[in-house]
PDB file of N, CA, C and O in Angstrom:
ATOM      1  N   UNK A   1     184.141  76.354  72.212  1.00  0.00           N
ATOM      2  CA  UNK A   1     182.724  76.629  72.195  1.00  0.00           C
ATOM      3  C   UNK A   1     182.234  76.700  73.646  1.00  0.00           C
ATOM      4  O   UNK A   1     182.552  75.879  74.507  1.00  0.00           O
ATOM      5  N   UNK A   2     181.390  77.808  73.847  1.00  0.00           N
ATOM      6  CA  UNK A   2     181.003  78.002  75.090  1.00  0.00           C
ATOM      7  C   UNK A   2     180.104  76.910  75.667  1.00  0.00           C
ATOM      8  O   UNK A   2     179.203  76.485  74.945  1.00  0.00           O
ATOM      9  N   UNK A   3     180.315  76.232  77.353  1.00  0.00           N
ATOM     10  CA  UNK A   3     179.261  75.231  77.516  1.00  0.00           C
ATOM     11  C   UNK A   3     177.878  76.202  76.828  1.00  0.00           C
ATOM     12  O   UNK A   3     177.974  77.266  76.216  1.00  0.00           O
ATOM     13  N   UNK A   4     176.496  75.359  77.197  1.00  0.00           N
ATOM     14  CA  UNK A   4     175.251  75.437  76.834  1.00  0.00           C
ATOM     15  C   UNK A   4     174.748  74.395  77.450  1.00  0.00           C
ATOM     16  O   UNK A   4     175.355  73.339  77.627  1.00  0.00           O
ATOM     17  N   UNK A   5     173.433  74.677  77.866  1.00  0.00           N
ATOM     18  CA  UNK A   5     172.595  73.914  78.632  1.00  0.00           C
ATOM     19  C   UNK A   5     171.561  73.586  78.004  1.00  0.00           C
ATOM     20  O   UNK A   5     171.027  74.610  77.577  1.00  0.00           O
ATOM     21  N   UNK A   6     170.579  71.992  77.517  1.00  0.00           N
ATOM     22  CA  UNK A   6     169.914  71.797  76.679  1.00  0.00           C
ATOM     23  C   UNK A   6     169.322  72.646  76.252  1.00  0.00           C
ATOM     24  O   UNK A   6     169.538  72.798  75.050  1.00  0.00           O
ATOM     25  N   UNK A   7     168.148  73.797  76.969  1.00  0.00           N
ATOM     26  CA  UNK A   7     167.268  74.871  76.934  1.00  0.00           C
ATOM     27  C   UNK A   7     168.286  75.960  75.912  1.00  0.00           C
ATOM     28  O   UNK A   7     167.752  76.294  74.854  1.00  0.00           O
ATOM     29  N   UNK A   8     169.704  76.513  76.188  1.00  0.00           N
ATOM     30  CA  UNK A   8     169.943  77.243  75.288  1.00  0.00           C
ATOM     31  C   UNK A   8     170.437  76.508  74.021  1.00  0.00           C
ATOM     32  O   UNK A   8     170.115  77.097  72.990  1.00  0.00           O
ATOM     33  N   UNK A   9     171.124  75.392  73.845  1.00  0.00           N
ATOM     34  CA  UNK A   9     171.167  74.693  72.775  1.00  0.00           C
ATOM     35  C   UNK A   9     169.932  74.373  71.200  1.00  0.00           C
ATOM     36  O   UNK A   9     170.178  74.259  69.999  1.00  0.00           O
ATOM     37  N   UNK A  10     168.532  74.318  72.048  1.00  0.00           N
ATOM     38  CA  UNK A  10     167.149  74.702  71.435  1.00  0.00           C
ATOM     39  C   UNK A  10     167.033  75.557  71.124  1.00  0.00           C
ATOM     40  O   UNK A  10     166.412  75.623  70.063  1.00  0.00           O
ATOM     41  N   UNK A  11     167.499  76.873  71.734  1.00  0.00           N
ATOM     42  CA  UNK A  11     167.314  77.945  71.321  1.00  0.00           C
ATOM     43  C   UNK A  11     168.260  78.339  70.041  1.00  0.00           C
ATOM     44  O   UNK A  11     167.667  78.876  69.105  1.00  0.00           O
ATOM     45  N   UNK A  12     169.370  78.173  69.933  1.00  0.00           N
ATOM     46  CA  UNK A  12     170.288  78.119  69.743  1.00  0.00           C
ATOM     47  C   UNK A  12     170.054  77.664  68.134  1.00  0.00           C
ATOM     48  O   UNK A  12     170.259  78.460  67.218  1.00  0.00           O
ATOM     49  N   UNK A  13     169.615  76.327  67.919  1.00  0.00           N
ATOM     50  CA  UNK A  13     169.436  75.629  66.892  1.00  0.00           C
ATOM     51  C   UNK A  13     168.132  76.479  65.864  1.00  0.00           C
ATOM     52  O   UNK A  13     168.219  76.821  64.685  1.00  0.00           O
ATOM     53  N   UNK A  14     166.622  76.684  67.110  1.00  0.00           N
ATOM     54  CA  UNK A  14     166.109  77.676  66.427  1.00  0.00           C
ATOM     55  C   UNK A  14     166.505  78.774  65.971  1.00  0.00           C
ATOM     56  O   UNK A  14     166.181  79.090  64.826  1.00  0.00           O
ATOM     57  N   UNK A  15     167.121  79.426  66.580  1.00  0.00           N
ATOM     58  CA  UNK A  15     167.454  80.687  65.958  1.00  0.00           C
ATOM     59  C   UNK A  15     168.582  80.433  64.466  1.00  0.00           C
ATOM     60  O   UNK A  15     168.562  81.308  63.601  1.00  0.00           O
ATOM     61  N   UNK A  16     169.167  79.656  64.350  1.00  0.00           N
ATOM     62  CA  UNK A  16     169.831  79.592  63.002  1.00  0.00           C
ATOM     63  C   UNK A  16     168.902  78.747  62.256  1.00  0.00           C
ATOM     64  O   UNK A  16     169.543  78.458  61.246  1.00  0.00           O
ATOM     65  N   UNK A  17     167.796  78.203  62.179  1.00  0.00           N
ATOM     66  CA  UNK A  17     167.122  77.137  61.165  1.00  0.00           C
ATOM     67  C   UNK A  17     165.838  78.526  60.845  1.00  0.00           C
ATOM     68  O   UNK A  17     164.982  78.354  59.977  1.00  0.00           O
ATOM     69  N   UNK A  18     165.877  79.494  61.458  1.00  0.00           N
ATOM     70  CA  UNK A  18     165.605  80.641  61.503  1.00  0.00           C
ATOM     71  C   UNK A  18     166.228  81.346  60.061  1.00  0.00           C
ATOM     72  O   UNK A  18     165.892  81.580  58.900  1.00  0.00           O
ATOM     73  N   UNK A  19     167.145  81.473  60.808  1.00  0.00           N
ATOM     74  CA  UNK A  19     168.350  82.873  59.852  1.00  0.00           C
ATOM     75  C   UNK A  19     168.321  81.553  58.450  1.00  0.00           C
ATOM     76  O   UNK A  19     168.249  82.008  57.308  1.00  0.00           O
ATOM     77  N   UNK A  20     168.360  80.493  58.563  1.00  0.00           N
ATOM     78  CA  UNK A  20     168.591  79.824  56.945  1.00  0.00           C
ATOM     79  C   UNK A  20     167.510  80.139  56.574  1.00  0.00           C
ATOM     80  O   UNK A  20     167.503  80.909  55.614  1.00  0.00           O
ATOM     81  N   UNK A  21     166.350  79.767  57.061  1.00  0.00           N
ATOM     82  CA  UNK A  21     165.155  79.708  56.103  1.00  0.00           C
ATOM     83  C   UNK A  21     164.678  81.203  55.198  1.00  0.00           C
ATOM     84  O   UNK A  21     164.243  81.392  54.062  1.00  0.00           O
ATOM     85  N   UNK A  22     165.037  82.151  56.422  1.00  0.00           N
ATOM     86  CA  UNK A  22     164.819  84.128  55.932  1.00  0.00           C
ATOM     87  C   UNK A  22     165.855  84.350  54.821  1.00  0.00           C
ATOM     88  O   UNK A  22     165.608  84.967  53.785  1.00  0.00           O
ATOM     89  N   UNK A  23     167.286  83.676  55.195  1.00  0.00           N
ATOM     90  CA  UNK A  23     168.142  83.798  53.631  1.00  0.00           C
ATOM     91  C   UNK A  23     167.514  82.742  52.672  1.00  0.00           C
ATOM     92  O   UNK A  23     167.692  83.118  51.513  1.00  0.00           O
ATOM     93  N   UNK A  24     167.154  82.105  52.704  1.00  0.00           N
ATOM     94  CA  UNK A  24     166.507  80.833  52.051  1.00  0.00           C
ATOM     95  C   UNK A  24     165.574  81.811  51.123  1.00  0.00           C
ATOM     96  O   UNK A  24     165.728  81.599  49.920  1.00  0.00           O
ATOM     97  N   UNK A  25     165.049  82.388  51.308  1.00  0.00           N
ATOM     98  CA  UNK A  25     163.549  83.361  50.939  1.00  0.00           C
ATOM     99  C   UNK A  25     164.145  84.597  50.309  1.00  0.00           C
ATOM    100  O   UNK A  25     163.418  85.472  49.839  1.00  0.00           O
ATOM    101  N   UNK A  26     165.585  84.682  50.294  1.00  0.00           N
ATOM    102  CA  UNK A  26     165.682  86.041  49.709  1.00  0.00           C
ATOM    103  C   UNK A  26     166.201  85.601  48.146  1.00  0.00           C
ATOM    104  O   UNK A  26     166.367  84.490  47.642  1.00  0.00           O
ATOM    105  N   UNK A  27     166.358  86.814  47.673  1.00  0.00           N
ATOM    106  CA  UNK A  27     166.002  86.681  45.980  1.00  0.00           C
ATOM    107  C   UNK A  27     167.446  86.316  45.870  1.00  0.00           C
ATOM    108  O   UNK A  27     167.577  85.469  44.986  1.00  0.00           O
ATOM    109  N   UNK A  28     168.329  86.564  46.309  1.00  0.00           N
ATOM    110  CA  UNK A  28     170.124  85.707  46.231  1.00  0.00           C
ATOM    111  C   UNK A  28     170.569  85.365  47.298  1.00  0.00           C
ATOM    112  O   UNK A  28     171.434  85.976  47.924  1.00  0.00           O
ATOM    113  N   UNK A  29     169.831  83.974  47.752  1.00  0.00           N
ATOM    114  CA  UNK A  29     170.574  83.845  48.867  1.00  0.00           C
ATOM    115  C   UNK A  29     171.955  83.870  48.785  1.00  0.00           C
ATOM    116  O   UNK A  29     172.516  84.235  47.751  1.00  0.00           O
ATOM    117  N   UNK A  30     172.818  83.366  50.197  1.00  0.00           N
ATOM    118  CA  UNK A  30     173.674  83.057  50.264  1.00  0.00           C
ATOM    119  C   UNK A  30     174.268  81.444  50.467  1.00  0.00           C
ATOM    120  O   UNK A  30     174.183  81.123  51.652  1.00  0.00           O
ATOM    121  N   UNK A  31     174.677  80.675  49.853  1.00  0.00           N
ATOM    122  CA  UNK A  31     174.699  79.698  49.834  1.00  0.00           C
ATOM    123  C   UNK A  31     175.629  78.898  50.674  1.00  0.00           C
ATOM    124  O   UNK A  31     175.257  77.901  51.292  1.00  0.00           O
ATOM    125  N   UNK A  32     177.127  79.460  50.689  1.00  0.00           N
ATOM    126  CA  UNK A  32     178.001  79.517  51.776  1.00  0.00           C
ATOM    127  C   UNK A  32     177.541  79.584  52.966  1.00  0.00           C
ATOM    128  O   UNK A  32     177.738  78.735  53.835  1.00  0.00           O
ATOM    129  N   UNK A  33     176.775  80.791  53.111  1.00  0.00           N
ATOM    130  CA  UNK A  33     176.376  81.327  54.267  1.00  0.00           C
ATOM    131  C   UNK A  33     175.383  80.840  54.878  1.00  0.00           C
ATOM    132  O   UNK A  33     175.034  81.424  55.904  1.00  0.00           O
ATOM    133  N   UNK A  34     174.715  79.774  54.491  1.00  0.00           N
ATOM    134  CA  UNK A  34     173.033  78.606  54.801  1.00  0.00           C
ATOM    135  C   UNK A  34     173.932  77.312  55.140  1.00  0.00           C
ATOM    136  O   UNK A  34     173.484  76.517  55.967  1.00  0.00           O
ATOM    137  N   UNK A  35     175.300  77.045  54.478  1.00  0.00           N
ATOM    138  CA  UNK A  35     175.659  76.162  54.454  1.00  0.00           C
ATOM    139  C   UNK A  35     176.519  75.728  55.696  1.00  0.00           C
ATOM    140  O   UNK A  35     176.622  74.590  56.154  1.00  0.00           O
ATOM    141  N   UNK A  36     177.203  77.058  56.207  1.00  0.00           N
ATOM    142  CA  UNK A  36     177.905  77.154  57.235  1.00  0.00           C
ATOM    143  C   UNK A  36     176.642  77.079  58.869  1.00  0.00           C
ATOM    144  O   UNK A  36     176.659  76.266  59.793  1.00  0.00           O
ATOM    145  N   UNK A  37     176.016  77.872  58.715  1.00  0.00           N
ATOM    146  CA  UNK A  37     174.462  77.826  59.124  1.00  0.00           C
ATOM    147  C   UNK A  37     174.237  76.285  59.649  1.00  0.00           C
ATOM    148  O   UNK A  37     174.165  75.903  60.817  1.00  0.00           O
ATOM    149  N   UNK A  38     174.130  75.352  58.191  1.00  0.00           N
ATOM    150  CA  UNK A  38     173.185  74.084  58.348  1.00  0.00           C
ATOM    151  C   UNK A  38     174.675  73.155  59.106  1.00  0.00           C
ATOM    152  O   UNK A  38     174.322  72.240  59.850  1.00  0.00           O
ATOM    153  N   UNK A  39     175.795  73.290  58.999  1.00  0.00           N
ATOM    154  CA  UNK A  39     176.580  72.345  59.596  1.00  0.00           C
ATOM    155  C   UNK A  39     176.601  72.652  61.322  1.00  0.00           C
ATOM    156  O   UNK A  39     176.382  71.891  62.265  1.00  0.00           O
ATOM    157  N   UNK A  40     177.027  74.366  61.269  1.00  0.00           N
ATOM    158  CA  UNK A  40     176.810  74.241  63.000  1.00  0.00           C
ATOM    159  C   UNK A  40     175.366  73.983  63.178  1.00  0.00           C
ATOM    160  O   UNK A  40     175.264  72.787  63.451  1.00  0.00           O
ATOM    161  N   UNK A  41     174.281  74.502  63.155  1.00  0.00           N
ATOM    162  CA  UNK A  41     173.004  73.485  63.661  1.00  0.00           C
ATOM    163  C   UNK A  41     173.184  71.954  63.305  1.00  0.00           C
ATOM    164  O   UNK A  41     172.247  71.311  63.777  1.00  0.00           O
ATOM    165  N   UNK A  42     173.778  71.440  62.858  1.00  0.00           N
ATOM    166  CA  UNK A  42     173.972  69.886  62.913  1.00  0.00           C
ATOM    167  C   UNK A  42     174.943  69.641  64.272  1.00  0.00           C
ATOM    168  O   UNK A  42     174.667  68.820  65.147  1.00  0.00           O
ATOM    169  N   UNK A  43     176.190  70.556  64.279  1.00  0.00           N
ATOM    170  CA  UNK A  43     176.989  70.207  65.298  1.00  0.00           C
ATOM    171  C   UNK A  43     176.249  70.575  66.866  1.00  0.00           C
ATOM    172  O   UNK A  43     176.836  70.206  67.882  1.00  0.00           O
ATOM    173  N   UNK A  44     175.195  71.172  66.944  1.00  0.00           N
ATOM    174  CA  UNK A  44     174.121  71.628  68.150  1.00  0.00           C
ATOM    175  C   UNK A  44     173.222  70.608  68.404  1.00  0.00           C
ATOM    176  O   UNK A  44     172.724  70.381  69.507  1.00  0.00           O
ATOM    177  N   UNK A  45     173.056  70.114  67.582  1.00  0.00           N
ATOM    178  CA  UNK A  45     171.630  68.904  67.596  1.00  0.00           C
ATOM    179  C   UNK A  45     172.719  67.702  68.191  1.00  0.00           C
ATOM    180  O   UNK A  45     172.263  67.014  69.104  1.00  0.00           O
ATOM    181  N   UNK A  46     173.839  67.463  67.831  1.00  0.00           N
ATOM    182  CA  UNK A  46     173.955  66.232  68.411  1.00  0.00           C
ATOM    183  C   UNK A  46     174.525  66.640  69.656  1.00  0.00           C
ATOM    184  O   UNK A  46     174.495  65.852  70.601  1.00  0.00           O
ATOM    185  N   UNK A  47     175.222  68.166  69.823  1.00  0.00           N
ATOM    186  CA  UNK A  47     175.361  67.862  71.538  1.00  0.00           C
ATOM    187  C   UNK A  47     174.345  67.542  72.204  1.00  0.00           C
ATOM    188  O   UNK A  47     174.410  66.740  73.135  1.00  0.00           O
ATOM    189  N   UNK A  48     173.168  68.166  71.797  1.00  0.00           N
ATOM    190  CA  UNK A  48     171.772  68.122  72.376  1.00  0.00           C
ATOM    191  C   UNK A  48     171.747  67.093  72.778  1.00  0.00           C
ATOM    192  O   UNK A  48     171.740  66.730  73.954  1.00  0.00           O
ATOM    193  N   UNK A  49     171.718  66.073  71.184  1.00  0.00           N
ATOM    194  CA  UNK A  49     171.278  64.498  71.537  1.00  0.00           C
ATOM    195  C   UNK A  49     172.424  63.968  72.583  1.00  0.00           C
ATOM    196  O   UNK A  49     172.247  63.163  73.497  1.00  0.00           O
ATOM    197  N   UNK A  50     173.505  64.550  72.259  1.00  0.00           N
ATOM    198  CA  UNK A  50     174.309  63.281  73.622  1.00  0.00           C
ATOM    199  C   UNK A  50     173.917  63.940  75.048  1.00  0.00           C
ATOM    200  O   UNK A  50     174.058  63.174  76.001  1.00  0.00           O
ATOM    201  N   UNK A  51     173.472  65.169  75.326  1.00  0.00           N
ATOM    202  CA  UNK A  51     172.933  65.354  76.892  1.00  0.00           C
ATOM    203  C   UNK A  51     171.685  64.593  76.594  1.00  0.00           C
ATOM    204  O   UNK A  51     171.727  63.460  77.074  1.00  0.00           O
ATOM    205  N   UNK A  52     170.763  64.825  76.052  1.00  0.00           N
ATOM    206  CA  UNK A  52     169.490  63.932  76.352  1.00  0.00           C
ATOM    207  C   UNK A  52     169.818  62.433  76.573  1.00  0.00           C
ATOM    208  O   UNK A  52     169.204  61.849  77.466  1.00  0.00           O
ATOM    209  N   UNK A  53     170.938  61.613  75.675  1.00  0.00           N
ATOM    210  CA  UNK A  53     171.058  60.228  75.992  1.00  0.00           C
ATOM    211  C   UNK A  53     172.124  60.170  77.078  1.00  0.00           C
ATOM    212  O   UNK A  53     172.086  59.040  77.563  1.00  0.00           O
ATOM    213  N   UNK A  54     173.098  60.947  77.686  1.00  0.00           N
ATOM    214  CA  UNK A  54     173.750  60.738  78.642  1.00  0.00           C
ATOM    215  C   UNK A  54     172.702  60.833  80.091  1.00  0.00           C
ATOM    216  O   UNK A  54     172.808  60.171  81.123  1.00  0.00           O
ATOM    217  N   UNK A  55     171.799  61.773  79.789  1.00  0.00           N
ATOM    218  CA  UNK A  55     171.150  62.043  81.113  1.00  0.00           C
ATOM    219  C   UNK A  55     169.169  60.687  80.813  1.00  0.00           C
ATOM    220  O   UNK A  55     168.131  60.669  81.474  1.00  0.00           O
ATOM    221  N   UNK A  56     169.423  60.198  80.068  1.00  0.00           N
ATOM    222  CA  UNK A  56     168.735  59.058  79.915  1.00  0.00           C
ATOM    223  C   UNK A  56     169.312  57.920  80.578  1.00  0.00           C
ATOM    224  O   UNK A  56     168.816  57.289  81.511  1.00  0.00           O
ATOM    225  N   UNK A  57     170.754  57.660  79.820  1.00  0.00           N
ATOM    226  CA  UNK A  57     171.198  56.698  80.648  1.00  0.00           C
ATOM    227  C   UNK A  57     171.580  56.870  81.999  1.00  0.00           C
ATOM    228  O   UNK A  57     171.692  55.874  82.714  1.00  0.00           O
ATOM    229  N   UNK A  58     171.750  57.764  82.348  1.00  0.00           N
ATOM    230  CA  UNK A  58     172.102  58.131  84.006  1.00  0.00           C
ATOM    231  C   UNK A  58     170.609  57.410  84.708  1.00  0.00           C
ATOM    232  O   UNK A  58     170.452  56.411  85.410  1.00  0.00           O
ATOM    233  N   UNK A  59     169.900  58.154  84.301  1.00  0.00           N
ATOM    234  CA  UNK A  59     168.280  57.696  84.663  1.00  0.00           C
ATOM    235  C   UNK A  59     168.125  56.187  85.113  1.00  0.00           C
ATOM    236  O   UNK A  59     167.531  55.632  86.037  1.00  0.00           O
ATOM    237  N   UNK A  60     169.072  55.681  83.856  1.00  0.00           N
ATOM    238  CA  UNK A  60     168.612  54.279  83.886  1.00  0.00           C
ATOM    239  C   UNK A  60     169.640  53.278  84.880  1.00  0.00           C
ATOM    240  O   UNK A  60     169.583  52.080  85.158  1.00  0.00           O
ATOM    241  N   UNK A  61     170.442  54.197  85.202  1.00  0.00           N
ATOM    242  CA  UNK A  61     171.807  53.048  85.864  1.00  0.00           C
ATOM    243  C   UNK A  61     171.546  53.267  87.130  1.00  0.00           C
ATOM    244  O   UNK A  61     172.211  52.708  88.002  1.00  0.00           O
TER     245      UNK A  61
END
């Protein structure tokens, strides 16, 4: 997986909580396809969270 820097990681996460919700709304979604969707935006949010708490704790040491 390519690095990412918090700013594109946000972006990143929006744009697929995006694409679920527009298949979400269609008359068959895809369910696979929201599902695969909702795990990588899970796997984005916590890199997120470990730069925000790595560069918290840096802050703090």
């Amino acid at each position: 997986m390519p690095l990412m820097n918090a700013q594109q990681l946000r972006a990143e996460i929006a744009r697929l909580s995006m694409a679920m919700r527009e298949e979400g709304e269609r008359p068959n979604p895809d369910k696979a396809k929201i599902q695969i969707w909702n795990l990588r935006r899970q796997g984005l949010q916590e890199r997120l969270w470990t730069m925000e708490l790595d560069a918290a704790t840096a802050r703090w040491a």
